[in-house]
C-alpha positions as CSV (number, residue, x, y, z in Angstrom):
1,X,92.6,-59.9,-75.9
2,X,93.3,-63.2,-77.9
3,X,95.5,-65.8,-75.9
4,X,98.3,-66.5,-76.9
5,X,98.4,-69.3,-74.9
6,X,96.8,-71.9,-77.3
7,X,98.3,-70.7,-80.5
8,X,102.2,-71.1,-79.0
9,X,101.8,-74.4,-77.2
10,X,101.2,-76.1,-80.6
11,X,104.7,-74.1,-81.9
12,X,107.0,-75.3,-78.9
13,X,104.8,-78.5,-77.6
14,X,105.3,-79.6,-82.2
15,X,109.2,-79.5,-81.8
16,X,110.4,-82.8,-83.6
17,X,112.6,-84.7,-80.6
18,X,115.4,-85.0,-83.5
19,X,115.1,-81.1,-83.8
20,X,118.1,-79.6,-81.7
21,X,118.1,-76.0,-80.8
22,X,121.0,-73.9,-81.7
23,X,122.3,-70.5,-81.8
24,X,124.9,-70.9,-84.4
25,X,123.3,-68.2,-87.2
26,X,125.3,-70.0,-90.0
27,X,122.7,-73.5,-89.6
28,X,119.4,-71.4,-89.0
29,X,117.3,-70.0,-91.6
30,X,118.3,-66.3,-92.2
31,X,114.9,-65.6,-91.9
32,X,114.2,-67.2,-89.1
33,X,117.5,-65.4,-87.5
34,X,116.8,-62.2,-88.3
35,X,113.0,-62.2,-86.7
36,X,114.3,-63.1,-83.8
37,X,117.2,-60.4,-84.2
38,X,117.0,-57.4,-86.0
39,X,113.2,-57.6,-86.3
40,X,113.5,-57.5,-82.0
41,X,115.4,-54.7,-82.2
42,X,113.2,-52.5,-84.6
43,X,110.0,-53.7,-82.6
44,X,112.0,-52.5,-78.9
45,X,113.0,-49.3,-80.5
46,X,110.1,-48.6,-82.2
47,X,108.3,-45.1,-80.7
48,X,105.2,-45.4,-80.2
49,X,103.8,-41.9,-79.2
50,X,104.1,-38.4,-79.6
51,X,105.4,-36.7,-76.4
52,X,102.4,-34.6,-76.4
53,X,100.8,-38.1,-75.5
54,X,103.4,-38.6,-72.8
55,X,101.2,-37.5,-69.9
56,X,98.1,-39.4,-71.0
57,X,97.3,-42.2,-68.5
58,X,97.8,-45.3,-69.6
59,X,100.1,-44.4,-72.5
60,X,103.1,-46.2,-71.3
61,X,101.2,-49.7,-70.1
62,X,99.5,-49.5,-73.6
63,X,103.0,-48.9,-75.2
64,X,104.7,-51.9,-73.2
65,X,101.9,-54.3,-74.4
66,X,102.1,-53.2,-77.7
67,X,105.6,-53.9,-77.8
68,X,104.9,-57.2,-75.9
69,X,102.7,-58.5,-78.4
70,X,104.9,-57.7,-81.5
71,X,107.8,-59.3,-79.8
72,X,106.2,-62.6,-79.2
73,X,104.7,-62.8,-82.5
74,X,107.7,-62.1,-84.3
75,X,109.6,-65.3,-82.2
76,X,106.4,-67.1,-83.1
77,X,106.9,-66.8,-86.5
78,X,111.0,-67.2,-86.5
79,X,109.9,-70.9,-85.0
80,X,107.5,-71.2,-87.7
81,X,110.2,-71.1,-90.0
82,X,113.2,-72.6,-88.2
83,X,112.3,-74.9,-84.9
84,X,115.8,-74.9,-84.4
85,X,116.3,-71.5,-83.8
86,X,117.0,-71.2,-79.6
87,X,117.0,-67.3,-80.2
88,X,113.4,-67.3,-80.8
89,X,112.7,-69.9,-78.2
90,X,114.4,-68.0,-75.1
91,X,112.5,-64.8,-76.2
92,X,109.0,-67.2,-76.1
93,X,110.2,-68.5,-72.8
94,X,110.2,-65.2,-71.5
95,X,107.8,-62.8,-73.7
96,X,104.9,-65.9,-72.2
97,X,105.7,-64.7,-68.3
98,X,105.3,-61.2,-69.6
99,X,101.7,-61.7,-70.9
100,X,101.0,-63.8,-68.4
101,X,100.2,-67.5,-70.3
102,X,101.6,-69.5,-67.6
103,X,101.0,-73.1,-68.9
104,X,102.5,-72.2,-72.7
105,X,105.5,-70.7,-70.7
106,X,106.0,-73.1,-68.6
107,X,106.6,-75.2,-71.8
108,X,108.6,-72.8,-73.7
109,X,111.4,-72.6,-70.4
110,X,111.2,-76.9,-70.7
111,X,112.2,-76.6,-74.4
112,X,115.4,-74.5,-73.4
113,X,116.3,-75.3,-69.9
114,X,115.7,-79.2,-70.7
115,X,118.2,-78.2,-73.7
116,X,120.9,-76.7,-72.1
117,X,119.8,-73.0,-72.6
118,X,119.2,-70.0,-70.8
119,X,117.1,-67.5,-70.7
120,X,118.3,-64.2,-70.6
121,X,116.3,-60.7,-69.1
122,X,117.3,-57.3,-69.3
123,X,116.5,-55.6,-65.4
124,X,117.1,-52.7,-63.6
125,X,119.4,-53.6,-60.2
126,X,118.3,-50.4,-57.3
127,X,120.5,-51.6,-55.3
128,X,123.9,-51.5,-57.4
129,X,122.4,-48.6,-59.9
130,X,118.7,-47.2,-60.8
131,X,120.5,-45.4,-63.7
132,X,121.4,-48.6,-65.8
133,X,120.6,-52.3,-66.8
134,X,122.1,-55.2,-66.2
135,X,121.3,-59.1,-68.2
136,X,120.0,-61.6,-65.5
137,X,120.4,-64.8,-67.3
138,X,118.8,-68.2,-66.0
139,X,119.8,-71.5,-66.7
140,X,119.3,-74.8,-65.2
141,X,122.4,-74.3,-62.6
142,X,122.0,-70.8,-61.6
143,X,121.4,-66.7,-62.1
144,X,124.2,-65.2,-64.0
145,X,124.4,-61.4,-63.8
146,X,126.2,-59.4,-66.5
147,X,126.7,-55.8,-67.0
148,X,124.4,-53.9,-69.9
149,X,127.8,-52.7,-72.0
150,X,129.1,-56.5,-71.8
151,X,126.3,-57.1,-74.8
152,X,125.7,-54.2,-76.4
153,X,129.4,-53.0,-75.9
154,X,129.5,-49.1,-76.7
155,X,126.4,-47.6,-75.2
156,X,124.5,-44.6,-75.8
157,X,123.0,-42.6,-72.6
158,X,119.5,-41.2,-73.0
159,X,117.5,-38.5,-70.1
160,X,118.8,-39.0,-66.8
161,X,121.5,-41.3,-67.5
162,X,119.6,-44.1,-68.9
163,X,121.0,-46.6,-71.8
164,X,119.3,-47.1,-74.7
165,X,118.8,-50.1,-76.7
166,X,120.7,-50.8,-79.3
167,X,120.0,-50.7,-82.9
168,X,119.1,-53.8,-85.6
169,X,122.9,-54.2,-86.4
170,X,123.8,-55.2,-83.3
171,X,122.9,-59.0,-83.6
172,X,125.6,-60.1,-80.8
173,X,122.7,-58.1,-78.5
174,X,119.9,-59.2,-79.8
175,X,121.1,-63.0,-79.3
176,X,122.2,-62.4,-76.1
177,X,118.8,-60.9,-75.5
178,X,117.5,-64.5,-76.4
179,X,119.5,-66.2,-74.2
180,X,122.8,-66.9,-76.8
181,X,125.4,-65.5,-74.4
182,X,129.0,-65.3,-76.1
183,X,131.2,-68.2,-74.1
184,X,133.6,-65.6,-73.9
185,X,131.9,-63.5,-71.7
186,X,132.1,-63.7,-67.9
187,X,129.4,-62.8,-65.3
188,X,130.0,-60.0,-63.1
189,X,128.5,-62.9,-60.7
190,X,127.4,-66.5,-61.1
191,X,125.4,-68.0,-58.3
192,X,124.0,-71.6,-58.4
193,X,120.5,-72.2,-57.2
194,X,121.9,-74.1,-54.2
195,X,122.9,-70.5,-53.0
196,X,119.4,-69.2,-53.3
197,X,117.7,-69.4,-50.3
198,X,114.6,-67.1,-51.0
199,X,112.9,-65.8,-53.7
200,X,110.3,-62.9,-52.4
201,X,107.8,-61.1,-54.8
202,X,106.7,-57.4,-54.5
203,X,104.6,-54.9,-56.3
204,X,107.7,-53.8,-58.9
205,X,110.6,-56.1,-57.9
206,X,111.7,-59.9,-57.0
207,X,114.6,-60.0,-54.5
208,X,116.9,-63.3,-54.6
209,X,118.2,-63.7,-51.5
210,X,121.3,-65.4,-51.6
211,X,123.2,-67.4,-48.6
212,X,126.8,-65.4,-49.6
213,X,127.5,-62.0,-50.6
214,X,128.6,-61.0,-54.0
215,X,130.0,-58.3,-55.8
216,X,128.7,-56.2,-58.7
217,X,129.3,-52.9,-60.2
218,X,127.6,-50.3,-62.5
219,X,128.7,-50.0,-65.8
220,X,127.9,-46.3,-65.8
221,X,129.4,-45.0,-62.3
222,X,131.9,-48.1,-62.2
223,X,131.3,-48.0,-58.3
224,X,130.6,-51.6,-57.2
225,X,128.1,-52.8,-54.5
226,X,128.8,-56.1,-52.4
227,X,125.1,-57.5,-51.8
228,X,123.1,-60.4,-49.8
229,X,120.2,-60.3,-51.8
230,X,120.0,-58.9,-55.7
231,X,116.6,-56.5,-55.6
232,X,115.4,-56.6,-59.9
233,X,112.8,-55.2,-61.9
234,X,112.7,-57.4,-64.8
235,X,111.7,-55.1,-67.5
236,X,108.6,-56.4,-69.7
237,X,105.7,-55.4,-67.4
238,X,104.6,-51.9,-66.1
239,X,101.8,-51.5,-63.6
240,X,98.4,-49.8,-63.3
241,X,96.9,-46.7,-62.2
242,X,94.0,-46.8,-59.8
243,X,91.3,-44.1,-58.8
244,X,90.9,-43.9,-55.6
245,X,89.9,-40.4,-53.2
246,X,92.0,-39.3,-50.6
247,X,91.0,-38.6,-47.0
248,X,89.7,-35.4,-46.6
249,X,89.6,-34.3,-50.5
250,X,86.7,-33.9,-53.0
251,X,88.8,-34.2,-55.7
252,X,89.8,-38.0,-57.1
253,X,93.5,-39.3,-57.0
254,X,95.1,-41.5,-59.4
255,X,97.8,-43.8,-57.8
256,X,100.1,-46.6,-59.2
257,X,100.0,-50.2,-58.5
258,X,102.3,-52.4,-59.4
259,X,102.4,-55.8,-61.3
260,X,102.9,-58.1,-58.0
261,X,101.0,-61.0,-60.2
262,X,103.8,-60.9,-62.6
263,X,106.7,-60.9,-59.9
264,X,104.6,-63.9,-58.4
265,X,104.4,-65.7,-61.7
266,X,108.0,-66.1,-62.7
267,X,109.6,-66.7,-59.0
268,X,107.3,-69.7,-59.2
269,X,107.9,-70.8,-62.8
270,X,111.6,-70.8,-62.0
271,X,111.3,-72.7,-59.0
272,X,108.8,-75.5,-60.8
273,X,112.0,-76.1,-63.2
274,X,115.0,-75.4,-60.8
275,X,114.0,-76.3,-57.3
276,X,111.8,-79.6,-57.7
277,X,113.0,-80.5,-53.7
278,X,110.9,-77.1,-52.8
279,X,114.1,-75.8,-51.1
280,X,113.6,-72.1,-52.2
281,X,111.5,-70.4,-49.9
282,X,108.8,-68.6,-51.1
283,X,106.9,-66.0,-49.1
284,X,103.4,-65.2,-49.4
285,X,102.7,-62.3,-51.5
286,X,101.5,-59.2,-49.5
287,X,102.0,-56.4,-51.9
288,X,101.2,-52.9,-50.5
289,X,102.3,-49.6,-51.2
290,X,106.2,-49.3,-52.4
291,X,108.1,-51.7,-53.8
């Protein structure tokens, strides 16, 4: 696959020091704006298979990096047109983790966080509600946690109770989705990096675990759930299937693995730019079966 990696540090490494970043769509480049908007939202909603293909291994992984790969292109080229445009950087920041081009990531979170940015993520939250999303946005004083409905307002339900993304005329989501949170808005919970204690990777989730409880609530059953640690999915990256032949059996098994290299990759990007005194604990990574 062709790296990334090389072709974005020139875009966010070139940013002219006089070039601020801003969210304000009335000073960027409509066409820059809408890339990193509407353009996000046709790519995220795009299908991409037939449900005859639905039970195809590897359908969904190849689906996801399709996706992936549009998404970051389509930032790439918003900052080709407008530097300015913080939109299109948070989704770099964050589409780079995703693919896994640590170094050009690494970069991309410096041009935000060193801005006064954030960048945002949508996750799923098993321990408050499997059934729905939540925003977990990062800046450089702390994890902000905000309910799926608070930025795309009314929200359509899919199979099983699931929320589906919003459409291109949403905007107000789509820049939240790059990190342009409306000032308005408050977090269901705000918790600063000071009351982080632990950051532990697993095969499908990172849990934060946090030095005082606090209280969230699902958009979709309204029940909330006081917690110690917040368990998330960050949604960008599905795992592998792997052959293997169970004990006893002639016939070969496929079981799923999941992307513990990913969950590894952005608990220690965030510490690199949040935690330079090495407070956060990290554990060593010992992924097995489950989460």
């Amino acid at each position: 696959m062709w790296s990334l990696g090389v072709a974005l540090l020139g875009v966010v490494a070139g940013l002219p020091a006089e070039t601020a970043l801003t969210c304000d769509p009335a000073r960027l480049d409509p066409r820059s704006y809408q890339l990193a908007t509407r353009a996000q939202a046709l790519i995220v909603t795009e299908e991409r298979h037939d449900r005859s293909d639905s039970f195809e291994p590897g359908t969904y992984a190849d689906d996801r990096q399709d996706l992936n790969l549009a998404a970051t292109r389509a930032a790439e080229r918003a900052l080709d047109i407008d530097p300015r445009n913080r939109v299109a950087q948070g989704i770099l920041a964050r589409q780079l983790l995703v693919l896994g081009e640590p170094e050009a990531a690494l970069h991309a979170w410096h041009a935000v966080l060193d801005t006064g940015g954030s960048v945002a993520w949508t996750g799923t939250l098993y321990d408050v509600d499997a059934r729905t999303y939540f925003f977990l946005v990062f800046d450089p004083e702390g994890l902000r946690v905000y309910s799926f409905e608070q930025m795309a307002g009314s929200v359509k339900r899919g199979f099983y109770g699931i929320p589906e993304f919003p459409g291109p005329d949403n905007e107000r989501f789509w820049a939240a989705a790059g990190g342009c949170i409306d000032a308005a808005l408050r977090p269901q919970a705000a918790i600063p990096w000071s009351a982080v204690r632990e950051i532990k990777a697993g095969n499908w989730v990172l849990w934060f675990k946090l030095t005082s409880p606090v209280r969230i609530s699902s958009d979709r059953t309204g029940k909330t759930k006081e917690l110690r640690e917040i368990k998330v999915a960050l949604h960008g990256r599905t795992g592998e299937l792997e052959a293997y032949k169970p004990v006893g059996e002639e016939h070969v098994a496929l079981r799923g693995r999941g992307p513990a290299g990913f969950q590894d990759l952005v608990r220690r990007t965030l510490v690199k730019l949040v935690d330079p005194g090495r407070r956060i604990e990290l554990p060593p990574v010992s992924p097995g079966v489950g989460w």
